[in-house]
N, C-alpha and C positions, 0 to 999 in steps of 0.2 A: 273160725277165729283167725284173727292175723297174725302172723308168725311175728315170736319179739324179736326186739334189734338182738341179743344175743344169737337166734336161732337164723336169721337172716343176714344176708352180705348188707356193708354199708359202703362198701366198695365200687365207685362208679367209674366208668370212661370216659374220660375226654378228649376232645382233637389232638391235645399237647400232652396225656398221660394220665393215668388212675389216682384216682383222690379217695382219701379213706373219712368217712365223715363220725358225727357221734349222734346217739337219739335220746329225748328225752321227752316227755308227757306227751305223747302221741305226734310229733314232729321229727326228723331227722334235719341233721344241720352240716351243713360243708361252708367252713369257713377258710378264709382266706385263698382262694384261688385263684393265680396270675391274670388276669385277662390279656393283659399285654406288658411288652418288655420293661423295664425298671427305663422310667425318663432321666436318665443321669449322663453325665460325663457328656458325649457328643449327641444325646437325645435331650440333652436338656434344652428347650422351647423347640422341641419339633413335635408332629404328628405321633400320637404313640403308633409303635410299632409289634410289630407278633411277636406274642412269649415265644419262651424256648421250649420247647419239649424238654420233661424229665424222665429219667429212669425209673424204674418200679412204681411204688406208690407212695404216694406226696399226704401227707396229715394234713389233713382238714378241721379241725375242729379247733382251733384257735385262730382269730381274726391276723389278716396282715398288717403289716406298719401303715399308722394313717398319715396323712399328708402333712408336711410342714405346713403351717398356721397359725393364723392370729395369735400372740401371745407365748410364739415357742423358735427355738432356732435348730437349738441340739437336745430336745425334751424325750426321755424315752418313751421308744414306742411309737415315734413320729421320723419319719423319713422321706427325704425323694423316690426312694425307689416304693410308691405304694397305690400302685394299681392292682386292687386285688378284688375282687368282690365274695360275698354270703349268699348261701342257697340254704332256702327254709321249706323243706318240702313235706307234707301228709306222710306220717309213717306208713298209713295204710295206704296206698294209691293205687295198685291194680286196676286193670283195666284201660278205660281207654282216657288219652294224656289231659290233662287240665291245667289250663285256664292259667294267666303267670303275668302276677303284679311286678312291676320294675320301677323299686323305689331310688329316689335321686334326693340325696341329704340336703339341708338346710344349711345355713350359717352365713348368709352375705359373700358364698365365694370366698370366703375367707376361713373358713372354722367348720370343723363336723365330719363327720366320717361314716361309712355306711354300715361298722360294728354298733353304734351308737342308736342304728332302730331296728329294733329285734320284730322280726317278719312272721315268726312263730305262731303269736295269738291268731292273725287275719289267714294264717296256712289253716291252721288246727282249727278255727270257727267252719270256714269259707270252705275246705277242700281245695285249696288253688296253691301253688307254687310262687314261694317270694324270691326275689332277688336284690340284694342291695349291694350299695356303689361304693369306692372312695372313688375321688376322681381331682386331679392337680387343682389347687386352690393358690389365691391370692398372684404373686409374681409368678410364680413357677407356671400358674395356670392360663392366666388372663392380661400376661405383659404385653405390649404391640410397640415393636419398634422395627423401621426400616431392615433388611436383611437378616433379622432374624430367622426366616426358614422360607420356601416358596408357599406353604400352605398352611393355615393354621395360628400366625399372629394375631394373640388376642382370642386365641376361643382354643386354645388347648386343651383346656377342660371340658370344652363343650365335645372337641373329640374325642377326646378320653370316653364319655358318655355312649357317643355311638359307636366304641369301639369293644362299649362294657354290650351295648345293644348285639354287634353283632357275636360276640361271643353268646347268648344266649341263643339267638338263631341256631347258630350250630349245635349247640351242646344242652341246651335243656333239655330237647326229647332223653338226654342220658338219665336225669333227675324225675322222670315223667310229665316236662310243662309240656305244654303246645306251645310251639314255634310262630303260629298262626293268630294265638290271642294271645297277644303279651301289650298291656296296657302300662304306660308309664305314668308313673304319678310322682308328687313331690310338692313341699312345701318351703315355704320362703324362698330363697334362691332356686330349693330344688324347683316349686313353681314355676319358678322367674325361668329353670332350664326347659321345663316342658314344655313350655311357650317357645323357646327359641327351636325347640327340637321342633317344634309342630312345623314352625317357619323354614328349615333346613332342609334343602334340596334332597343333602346325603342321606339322611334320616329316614327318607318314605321308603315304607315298607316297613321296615325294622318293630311299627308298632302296629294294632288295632284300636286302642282305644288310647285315653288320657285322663289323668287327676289334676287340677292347680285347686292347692291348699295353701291360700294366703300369697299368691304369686300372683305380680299383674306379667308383662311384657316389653320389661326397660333394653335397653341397650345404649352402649357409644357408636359414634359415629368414626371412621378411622381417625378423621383427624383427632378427634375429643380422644381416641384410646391411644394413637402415639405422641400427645402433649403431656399425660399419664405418662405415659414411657420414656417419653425424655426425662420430665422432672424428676421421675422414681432414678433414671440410669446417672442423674448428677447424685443426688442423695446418696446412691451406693460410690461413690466417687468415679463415676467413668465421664464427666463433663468434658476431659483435655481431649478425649478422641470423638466427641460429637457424639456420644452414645453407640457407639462401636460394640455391636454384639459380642466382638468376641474379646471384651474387657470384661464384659458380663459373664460371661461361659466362664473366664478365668476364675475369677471370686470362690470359693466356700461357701456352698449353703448357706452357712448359720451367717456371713456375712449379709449374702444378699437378704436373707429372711429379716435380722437387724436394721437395715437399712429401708422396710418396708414399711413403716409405718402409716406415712402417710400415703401409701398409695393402698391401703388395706383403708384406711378411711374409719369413716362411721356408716350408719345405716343407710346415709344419702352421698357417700363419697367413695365407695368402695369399687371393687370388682365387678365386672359386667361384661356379658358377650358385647363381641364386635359384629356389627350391621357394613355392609356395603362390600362385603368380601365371598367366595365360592362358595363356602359353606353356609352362610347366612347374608343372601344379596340383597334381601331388604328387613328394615328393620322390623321383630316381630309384630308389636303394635300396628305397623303399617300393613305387614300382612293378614293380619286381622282381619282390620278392618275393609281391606279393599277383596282378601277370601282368595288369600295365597298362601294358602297352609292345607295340612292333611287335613283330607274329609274326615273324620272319627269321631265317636260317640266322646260327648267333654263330659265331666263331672267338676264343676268349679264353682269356689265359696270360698269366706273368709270370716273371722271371728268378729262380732257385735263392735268390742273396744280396741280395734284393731292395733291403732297408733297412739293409744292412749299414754304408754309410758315411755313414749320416744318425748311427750309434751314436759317432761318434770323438768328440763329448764325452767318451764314459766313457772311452778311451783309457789316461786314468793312475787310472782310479779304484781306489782299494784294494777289496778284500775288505768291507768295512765299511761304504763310502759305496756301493757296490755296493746291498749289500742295505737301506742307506737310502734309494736310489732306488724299487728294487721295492717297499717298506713306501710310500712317497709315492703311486706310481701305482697299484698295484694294491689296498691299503689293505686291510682282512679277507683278501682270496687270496692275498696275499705270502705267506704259509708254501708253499701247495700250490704257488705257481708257482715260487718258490727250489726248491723240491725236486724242479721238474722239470728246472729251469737254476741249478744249482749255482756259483757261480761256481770251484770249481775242474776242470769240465768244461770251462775253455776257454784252455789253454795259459799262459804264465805270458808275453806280453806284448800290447798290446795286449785286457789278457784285457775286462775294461767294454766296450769295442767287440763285439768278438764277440760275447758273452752277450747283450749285449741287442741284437745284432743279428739274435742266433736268437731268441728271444723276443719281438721285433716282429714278426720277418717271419712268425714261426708265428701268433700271435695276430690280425695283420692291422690292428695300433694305428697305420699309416700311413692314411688313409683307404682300409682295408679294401684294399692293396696287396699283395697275394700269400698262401699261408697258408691256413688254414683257411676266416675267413669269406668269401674268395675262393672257395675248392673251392664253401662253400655258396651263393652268388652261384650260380657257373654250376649247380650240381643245380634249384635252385630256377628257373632259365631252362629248363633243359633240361625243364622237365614240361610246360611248352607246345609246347617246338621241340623235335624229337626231330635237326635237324641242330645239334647246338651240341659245340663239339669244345677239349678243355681240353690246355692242353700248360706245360713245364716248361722252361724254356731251362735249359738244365745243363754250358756249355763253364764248368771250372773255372779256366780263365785267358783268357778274352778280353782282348784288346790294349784297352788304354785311353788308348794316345796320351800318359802321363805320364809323368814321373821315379817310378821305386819308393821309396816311402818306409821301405819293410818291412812295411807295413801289408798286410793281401791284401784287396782289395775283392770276390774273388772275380766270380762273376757277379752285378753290382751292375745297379741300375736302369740302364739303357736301352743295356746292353752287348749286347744283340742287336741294336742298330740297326747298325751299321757293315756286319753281315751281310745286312741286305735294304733299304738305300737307300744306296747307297757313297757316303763321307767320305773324310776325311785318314785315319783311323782304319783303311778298312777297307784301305789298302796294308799293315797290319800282320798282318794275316793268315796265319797257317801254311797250307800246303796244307792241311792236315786239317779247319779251320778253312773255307777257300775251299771246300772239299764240304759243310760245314754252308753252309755262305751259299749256295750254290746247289740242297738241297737245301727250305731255308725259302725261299728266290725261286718255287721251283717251287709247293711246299705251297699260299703264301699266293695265288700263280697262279693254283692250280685252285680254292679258296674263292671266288677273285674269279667264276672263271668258271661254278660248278658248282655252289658254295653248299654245299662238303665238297672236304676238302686230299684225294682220291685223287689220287694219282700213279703212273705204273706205274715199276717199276723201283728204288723207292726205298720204305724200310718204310710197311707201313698203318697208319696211323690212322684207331681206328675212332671210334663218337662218346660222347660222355658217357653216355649212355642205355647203351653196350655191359661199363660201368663201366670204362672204362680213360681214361687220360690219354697226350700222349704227351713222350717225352722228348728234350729235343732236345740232339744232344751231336756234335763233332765226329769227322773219323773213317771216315763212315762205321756209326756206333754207334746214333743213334738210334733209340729201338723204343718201343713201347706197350706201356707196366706196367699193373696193375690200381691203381686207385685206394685200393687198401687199403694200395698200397707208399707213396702221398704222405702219406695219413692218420696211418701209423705213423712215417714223417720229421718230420711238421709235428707231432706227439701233440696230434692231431687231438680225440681221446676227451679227451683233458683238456680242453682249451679249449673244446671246445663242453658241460663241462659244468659250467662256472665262470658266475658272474654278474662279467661286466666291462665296462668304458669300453672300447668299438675303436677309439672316437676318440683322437687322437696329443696327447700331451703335447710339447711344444716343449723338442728335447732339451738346447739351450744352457742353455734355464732349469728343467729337471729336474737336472740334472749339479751345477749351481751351488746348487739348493737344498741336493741332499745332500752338499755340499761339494767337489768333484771341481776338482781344477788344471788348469789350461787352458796351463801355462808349457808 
């Protein structure tokens, strides 16, 4: 029998000093643990740098301060100094070291923290070793202006990332992972990073395998990231010295965090790596597709109604302003695209929301967020990696924790999280529902550990290469369609043979041009 945490040390070593953790339902948990130095004062927009080594042993078991973000200046509990990450390890693990998922939080770079997804369940299912992130958000993280630092303008958070990576190199053999399989995964942004990490010079090696959950492969271009950085350095008042870094360095936090609004954005204006610079010389997307990224087993997919409630702009649109949206965005192909999304295909309330929430989500005008240029994303990966395995989240009423408004969000972005890192959300769960969640715990188990979701007992998924995808539905139900079934969902043949923007129009102010009520 395994010795309990009372009878056993929770006391572990690390490069920089002993951490004392706590255990509970068959997991042990070390929270809050430096990865690297606090970014403040004269680290603030550089490269993180090496924690300090401390004295004795450092308490573990309560998360560190999360990042300043969306919504907060001086909120407690959120600070500049919070590079820390969570280790969720197998209480029992003896023997020989396992397998170690490396989760990277969601929120548009702007919002979320690596306390916020509990690693425990997919530890205690799977036997593998979790790790989660904070990592610099919004200005702090993704600012790009001239002399700001020699390395790092504009992806600080990106290297915050490999600098949480190489801390695991070194120090998980301490917690029992392997150093050797540590697969990163992540959804929304954190997606959006895994992508950029795949593409990142500094990054190889650091992993074996990869997750993108609801992430395509956006990025700025420098110019795009310090026209951002200008406009954000007037806003904070630094315009009289031309955006002079070290008007910016001077300010207070809660200033500059104040002053970020619009450069924190919405879903289609926010935070994003920078392309064209050491750490990321071409943009992901382009290494994609031309197969300038780590060779590694993918696992990547996204939820059925992806984009649907980024669409409630349109909510009261008529008929009219309807189709003076599509004429704005799509401009020449608004006939063929109306005639493929009618707006009287989509019920008669909230009908603007739906419509174009099937029409972004097929097209993929989210940053390439589910849909067609998704499928081609993964085909295009899959010609180098023949392990790359595509799947479809399909429960048509996931619990979302809200009041119904009558609206149906259907399965909306990041409504398969509550099913493989348990929240408030996932006590909402139907039994049928709790067999999806434990069969995607198992799936994403065996990719961590195997580098392919076989599982016995539960449907196969085979891999892209075998042209199937698979579909994930409570129940019991899930099964692998052939990829000609999402093609003809998403009308596939159309879109890919239209010339159009993927990139997303900012639906508040598409809605408003074509005149749409917001009462």
């Amino acid at each position: 029998m395994p010795a309990s945490a009372a009878a056993r040390s929770l006391t572990v070593r690390t490069d920089k000093g002993s951490v004392a953790g706590s255990s509970a339902d068959g997991v042990d948990r070390y929270l809050g643990i430096p990865y690297a130095a606090p970014p403040v004062a004269a680290q603030r927009w550089q490269p993180p740098a090496p924690a300090a080594a401390w004295p004795g042993t450092r308490s573990a078991t309560f998360p560190g301060s999360r990042c300043l973000q969306s919504g907060s200046s001086t909120s407690p509990g959120m600070s500049e100094d919070c590079l820390y990450l969570n280790v969720y390890a197998p209480a029992n693990r003896a023997g020989r070291p396992l397998p170690v998922m490396f989760w990277i939080h969601g929120g548009g770079f702007s919002s979320g923290s690596g306390d916020t997804q509990d690693g425990s369940l997919i530890a205690r299912a799977n036997n593998v070793v979790v790790v989660t992130i904070n990592y610099r958000l919004g200005v702090f993280g993704f600012l790009d202006l001239p002399g700001l630092s020699k390395q790092g303008a504009g992806n600080y958070g990106l290297l915050d990332q490999q600098a949480a990576l190489r801390w695991t190199q070194r120090n998980i053999g301490a917690f029992g992972g392997d150093a050797s399989q540590v697969t990163i995964a992540g959804e929304s942004a954190g997606g959006h990073s895994v992508c950029a990490l795949l593409a990142s010079p500094p990054a190889r090696g650091l992993f074996s395998g990869a997750i993108i959950q609801s992430g395509g492969c956006p990025s700025y271009t420098v110019k795009q990231a310090v026209a951002r950085g200008e406009k954000y350095a007037t806003a904070a008042g630094c315009s009289a010295t031309s955006a002079d870094p070290a008007c910016l360095r001077a300010k207070p936090a809660s200033e500059l965090q104040a002053a970020a609004k619009d450069f924190i954005g919405g879903v289609v204006s926010g935070p994003l790596p920078t392309s064209g610079v050491p750490e990321l010389p071409v943009a992901p997307l382009d290494a994609v597709r031309t197969g300038r990224t780590a060779n590694v087993p993918l696992l990547i997919g996204h939820t059925r109604d992806e984009v649907r409630s980024w669409a409630l702009p349109f909510a009261n649109a008529t008929k009219d302003q309807y189709e003076r949206a599509v004429r704005i965005e799509f401009g020449d192909e608004a006939d063929a695209v109306l005639a493929h999304y009618p707006f009287s295909a989509y019920g008669d309330s909230y009908t603007g929301a739906y419509a174009f929430g099937a029409l972004w989500g097929d097209s993929s005008t989210f940053y390439g967020l589910g849909g067609c240029q998704y499928q081609n994303l993964t085909a295009q990966y899959s010609k180098r990696q023949p392990h790359t395995y595509y799947y479809e989240f399909n429960d048509p009423h996931p619990p979302t924790g809200r009041p119904s408004s009558g609206f149906d969000p259907g399965a909306s972005h990041a409504s398969e999280m509550p099913y493989l890192l348990p929240s408030a959300t996932s006590a909402l769960l139907t039994p049928e529902q709790q067999q999806l969640s434990s069969e995607m715990v198992r799936y994403w188990g065996s990719f961590v550990k195997h580098g392919k979701p076989a599982t016995p007992g539960i449907a196969a998924w085979p891999s892209y290469r075998a042209g199937k995808f698979m579909s994930l539905l409570p129940g019991g139900e899930s099964r692998a369609l052939k990829t000609e079934v999402y093609e003809a969902r998403r009308q596939c043949a159309f879109w890919n043979s239209i010339d159009y923007d993927w990139l997303p129009v900012n639906p508040d102010q598409l809605a408003a041009q074509a005149g749409v009520s917001q009462s």
